[in-house]
C-alpha positions, 0 to 999 in steps of 0.5 A: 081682769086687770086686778087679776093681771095686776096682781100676777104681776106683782106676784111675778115681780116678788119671786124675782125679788125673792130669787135675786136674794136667794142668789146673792145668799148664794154668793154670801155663804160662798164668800163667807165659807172663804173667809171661814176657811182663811180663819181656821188656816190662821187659828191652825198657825196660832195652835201651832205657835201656842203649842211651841210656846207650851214646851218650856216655860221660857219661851212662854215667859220670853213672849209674854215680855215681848209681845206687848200686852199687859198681863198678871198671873191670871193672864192666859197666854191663848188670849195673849196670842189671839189678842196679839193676831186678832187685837182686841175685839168680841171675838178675841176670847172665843179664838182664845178658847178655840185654841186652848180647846184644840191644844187640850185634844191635840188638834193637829197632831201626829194621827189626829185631824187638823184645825180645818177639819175640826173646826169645819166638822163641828159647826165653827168657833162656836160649836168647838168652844162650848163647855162640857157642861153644854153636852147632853147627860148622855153623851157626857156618860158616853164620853166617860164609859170611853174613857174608863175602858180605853184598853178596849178602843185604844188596844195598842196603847198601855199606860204605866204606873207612878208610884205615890208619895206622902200626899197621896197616902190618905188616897184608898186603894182603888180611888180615881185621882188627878195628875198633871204631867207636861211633855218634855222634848225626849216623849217622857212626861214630867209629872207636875202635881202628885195628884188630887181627888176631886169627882168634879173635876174627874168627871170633866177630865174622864168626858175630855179624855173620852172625846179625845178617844173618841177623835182618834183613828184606832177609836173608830176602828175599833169602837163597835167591836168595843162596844160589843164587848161593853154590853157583854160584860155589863150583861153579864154583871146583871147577871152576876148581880141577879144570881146573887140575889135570887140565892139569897133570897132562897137562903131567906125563905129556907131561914123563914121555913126552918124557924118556923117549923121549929116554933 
């Protein structure tokens, strides 16, 4: 009988201890969601720093001189300003991605979400700082089919024409190239490369333009009825394919039937 009592009581004693870590668990994720909050409210700072910085090669120039950390052509100027808020610690190189990642997606800009929400909705620093390479093969070809019909989710946006030069002319007619353009003060980009054709680097520019879609309001007003038309135009090209197909296999069969009649 006193085992029995004993051993109730040493099990009532374990639950106490176990609910006292629980609660102080509790208090733990409470604080450290605080903490997250004050930390993605100060990347929202650096973003918006860094994207002022982007506008002109001089402002850049102008704080890589001031800020005193040492740097070398190689040098990014996302890790200079994390490491100039921040200092230099582990985490340093992750905050750096945070903002090179969110100034690539336009965060925080005009109908897109802010810092807090991306960051809180796709699980912190670490969830937004993985390479594309970390999503699964399907969804890089989700994000790729976004992106080759963005006419069909971004319907009030048109993109226009450049017209080549004596670099792009071993380009055939109807390949896919790069072109690296910067946003000046007036809303006009400024080309900076004449383009290149690489399939490696397209695809991981196809799978962050789609993401980037994928980020915008007019995408999710849009996406299903956007989506149903994709299924329909891809059905109707199996078709398509399957109608030329048969026929040619008949003009086969009446081609065999014809010669051997004639034999």
């Amino acid at each position: 009988m006193k085992n029995a009592i004993a051993q109730t009581a040493a099990e009532t004693q374990v639950r106490n201890t176990l609910q006292t870590l629980q609660n102080k668990k509790s208090e733990w994720l409470k604080h450290q969601n605080i903490a997250n909050n004050m930390l993605y409210v100060l990347l929202e700072e650096c973003l918006e720093f860094y994207r002022f910085l982007q506008k002109d090669e001089r402002y850049a120039l102008a704080f890589k001189n001031i800020c005193g950390i040492r740097y070398n052509s190689k040098t990014k100027l996302a890790n200079m300003i994390a490491q100039s808020v921040f200092g230099k610690t582990k985490q340093t190189y992750a905050y750096a991605k945070v903002l090179m990642n969110a100034y690539n997606e336009g965060i925080g800009t005009k109908d897109n979400q802010p810092m807090l929400q991306w960051l809180s909705e796709n699980n912190g620093i670490n969830g937004v700082i993985r390479d594309g390479g970390s999503d699964t093969r399907a969804q890089q070809e989700h994000y790729i089919e976004i992106a080759a019909n963005y006419h069909m989710f971004l319907k009030n946006t048109k993109l226009g024409t450049v017209s080549g030069n004596n670099l792009t002319k071993h380009i055939y007619s109807g390949e896919m190239l790069v072109l690296l353009g910067k946003k000046d003060d007036d809303g006009n980009i400024v080309l900076q490369t004449s383009g290149w054709k690489s399939e490696s680097i397209i695809r991981l520019v196809m799978i962050e333009y789609g993401k980037m879609i994928s980020n915008t309001e007019e995408y999710r007003q849009n996406c299903v009825s956007a989506q149903a038309e994709i299924e329909a135009e891809k059905a109707n090209a199996e078709k398509q394919v399957s109608d030329f197909a048969e026929a040619m296999s008949k003009r086969i069969e009446n081609a065999e039937c014809y010669f051997e009649e004639a034999a």
